[in-house]
N, C-alpha and C positions, 0 to 999 in steps of 0.2 A: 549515499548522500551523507556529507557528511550534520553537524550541528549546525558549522559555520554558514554552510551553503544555506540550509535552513532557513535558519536567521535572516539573512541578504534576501532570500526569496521575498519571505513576508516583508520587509521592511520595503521593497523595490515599490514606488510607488504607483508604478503602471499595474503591479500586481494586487494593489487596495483598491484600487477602483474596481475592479472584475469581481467577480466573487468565487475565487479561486480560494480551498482552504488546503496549507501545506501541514503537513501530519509528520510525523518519524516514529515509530514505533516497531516491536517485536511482534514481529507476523505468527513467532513460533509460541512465546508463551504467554502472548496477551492479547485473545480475540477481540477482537472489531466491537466497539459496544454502539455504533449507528450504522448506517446503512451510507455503501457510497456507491456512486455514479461509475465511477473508472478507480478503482486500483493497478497502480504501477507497480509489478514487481520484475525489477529488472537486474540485471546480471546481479540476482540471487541466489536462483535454484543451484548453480552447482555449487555452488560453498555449499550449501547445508547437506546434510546426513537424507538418503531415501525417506524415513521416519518423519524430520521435523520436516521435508519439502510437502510429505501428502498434510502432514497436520497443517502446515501457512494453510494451502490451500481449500483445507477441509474449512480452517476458519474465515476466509473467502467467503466461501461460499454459502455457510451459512449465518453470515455478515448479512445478506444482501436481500433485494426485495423479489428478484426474480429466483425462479426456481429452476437457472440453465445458469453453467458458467461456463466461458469461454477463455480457452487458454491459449493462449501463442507464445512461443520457446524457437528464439531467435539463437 
C-alpha cells in the first residue's frame, strides 16, 4: 500500500463513520506499540529476507492480546 492509497482510505468518507483505523508502518524495525484486532500482511512475506519475515511476525505476535497467532500465506 502505497502513502497515496493511505491517505484516500482515511480521507474516504464511508470510511470515518466506521471505525476503521489505517496504519503503514515497518513490520520489520518497528514493533506494534498497541494491540490490534486483525493485521494484514499481504504480498509481503516473499520480498523480505527468512530473518526479517520471522522477526514481522514475532513482532505480530507479541503486539497482540491473545497468546495464538494465526497465519494464512496465500
Amino acid at each position: 500500500m502505497s502513502l497515496e492509497a493511505l491517505q484516500k482510505a482515511k480521507l474516504n468518507p464511508k470510511n470515518q463513520k466506521d471505525v476503521f483505523s489505517f496504519e503503514l508502518f515497518d513490520a520489520v524495525h518497528f514493533p506494534l506499540r498497541r494491540k490490534f484486532d486483525l493485521i494484514v500482511f499481504r504480498d509481503v512475506a516473499e520480498q523480505l529476507s527468512p530473518k526479517d519475515l520471522v522477526t514481522a511476525l514475532l513482532n505480530f505476535k507479541n503486539s497482540g492480546r491473545y497468546s495464538t497467532i494465526y497465519i494464512y500465506i496465500d
